[in-house]
C-alpha positions as CSV (number, residue, x, y, z in Angstrom):
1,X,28.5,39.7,14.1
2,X,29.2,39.6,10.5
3,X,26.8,38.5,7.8
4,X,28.4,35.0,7.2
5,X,27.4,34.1,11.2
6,X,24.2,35.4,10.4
7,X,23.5,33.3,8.0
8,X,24.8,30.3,9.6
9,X,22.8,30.0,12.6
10,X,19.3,30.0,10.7
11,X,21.1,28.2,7.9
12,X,21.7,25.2,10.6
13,X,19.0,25.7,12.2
14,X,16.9,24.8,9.3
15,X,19.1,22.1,8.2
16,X,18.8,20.2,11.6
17,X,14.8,20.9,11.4
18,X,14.6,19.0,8.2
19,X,17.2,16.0,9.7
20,X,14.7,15.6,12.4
21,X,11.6,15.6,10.8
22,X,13.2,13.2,8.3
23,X,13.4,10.8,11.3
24,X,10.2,11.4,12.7
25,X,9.2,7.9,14.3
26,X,5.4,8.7,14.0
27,X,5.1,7.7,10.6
28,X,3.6,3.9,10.7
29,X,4.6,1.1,8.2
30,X,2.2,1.2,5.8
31,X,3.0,-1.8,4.3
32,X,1.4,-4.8,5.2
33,X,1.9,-8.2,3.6
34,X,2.0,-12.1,4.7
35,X,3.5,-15.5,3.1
36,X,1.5,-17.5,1.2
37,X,1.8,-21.7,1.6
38,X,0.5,-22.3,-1.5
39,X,2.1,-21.9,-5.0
40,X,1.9,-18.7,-7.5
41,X,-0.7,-19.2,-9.4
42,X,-2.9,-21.0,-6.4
43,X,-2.4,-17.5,-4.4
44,X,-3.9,-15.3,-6.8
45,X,-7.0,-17.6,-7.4
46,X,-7.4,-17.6,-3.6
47,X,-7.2,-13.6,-3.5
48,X,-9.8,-13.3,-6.4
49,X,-12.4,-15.7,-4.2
50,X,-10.9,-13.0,-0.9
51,X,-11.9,-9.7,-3.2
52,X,-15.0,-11.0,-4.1
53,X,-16.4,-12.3,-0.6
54,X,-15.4,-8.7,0.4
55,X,-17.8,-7.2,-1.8
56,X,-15.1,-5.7,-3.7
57,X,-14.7,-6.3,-7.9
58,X,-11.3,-6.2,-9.6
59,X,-11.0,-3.9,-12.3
60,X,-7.4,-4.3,-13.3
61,X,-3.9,-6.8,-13.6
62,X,-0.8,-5.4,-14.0
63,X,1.1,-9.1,-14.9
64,X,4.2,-6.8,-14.0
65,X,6.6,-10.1,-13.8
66,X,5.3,-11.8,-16.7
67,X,5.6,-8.7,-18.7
68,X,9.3,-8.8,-17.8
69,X,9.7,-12.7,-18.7
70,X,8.0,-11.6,-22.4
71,X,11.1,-9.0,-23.1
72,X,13.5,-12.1,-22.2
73,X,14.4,-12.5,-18.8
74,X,12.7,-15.9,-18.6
75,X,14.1,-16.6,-14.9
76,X,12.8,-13.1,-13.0
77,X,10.1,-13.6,-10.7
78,X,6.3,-13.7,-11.2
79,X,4.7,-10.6,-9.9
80,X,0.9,-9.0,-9.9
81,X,-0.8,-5.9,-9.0
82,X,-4.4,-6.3,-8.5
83,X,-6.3,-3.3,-8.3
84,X,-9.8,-3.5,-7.2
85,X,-13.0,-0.9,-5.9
86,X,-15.6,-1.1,-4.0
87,X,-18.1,2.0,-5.5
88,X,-19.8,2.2,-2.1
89,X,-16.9,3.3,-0.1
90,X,-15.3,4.8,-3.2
91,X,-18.2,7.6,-2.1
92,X,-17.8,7.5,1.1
93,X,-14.1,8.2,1.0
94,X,-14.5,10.8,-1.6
95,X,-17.4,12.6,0.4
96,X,-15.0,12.2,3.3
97,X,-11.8,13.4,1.7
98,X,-12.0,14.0,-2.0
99,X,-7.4,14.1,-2.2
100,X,-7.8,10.6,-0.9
101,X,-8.1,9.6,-4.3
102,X,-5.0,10.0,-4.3
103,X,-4.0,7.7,-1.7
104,X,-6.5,4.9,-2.9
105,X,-5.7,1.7,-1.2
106,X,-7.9,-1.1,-2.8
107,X,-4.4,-2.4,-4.5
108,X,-2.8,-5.8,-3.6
109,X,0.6,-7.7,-4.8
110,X,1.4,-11.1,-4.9
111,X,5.3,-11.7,-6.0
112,X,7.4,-14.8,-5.9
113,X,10.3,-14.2,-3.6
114,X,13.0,-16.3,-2.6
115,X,11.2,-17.7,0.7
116,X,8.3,-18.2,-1.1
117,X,5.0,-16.0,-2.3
118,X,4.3,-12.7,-0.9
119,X,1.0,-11.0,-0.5
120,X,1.1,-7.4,0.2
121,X,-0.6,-4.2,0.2
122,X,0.0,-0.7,1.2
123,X,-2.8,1.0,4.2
124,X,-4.4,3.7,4.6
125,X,-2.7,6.5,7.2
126,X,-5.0,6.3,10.2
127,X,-3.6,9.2,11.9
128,X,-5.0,12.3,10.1
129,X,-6.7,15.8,11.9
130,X,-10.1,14.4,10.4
131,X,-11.9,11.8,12.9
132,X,-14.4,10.7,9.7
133,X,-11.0,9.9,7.7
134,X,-9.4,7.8,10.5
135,X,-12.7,5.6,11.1
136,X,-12.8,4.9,7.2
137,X,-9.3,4.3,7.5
138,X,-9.3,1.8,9.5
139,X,-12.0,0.1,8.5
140,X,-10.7,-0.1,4.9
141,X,-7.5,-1.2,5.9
142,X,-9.3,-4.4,8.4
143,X,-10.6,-5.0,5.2
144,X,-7.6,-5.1,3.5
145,X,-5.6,-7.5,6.3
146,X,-9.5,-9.9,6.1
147,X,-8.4,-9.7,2.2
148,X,-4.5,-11.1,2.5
149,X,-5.5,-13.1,5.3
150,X,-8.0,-15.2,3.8
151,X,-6.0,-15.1,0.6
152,X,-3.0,-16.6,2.6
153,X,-5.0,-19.2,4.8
């Protein structure tokens, strides 16, 4: 065997490893969002009242869409990023997991779209080795779903 064929054959081997854990089916959709039946600006006043009867406060707007109608594209579609915290679960989830911080999930979008207004977030993965992380996990995230639900409603 010469080196070449040596090579090869771990070469591939690796190469089809990374293939099929690139199509690894596990991995949920994170992403959850719902239509809204009422108009742009009616949406986000309904998903302030939802953050607030949550017992979460907003701490920041990103007018991301408006922002891009200022520069001059007076047509392109409205869209917000409301990010929001509860400090009690903050804790929690840092006492649980402090790189979840990385991963925080109290964010929601509403965007115009062409069927109408969309209300999104991203969850929380509720399939880690740490039991502690996956009950906070999925607690946030029914949380989350209460949130765009009642926003949508």
């Amino acid at each position: 065997m010469t080196i070449v064929q040596l090579i090869k054959v771990p070469t591939l081997i690796i190469f089809l490893s990374i293939i099929l854990s690139a199509c690894n089916h596990n991995e949920i959709n994170r992403i959850y969002q719902q239509p809204s039946l009422d108009n742009y600006e009616d949406t986000l006043q309904n998903l302030d009242i939802a953050i607030s009867e949550h017992n979460y406060r907003i701490i920041h707007r990103s007018n991301i869409g408006q922002a891009i109608r200022d520069r001059g594209d007076k047509e392109y579609p409205l869209s917000t990023v409301i990010s929001f915290c509860n400090i009690s679960y903050a804790k929690e989830m840092m006492e649980i997991n402090s790189d979840l911080i990385n991963d925080m999930p109290c964010i929601v979008t509403v965007r115009e779209e062409s069927e109408g207004v969309i209300v999104g977030t991203k969850l929380m993965l509720e399939n880690s080795a740490n039991q502690h992380q996956n009950d906070f996990a999925k607690r946030i995230n029914n949380n989350l779903k209460s949130i765009i639900e009642a926003t949508v409603e």
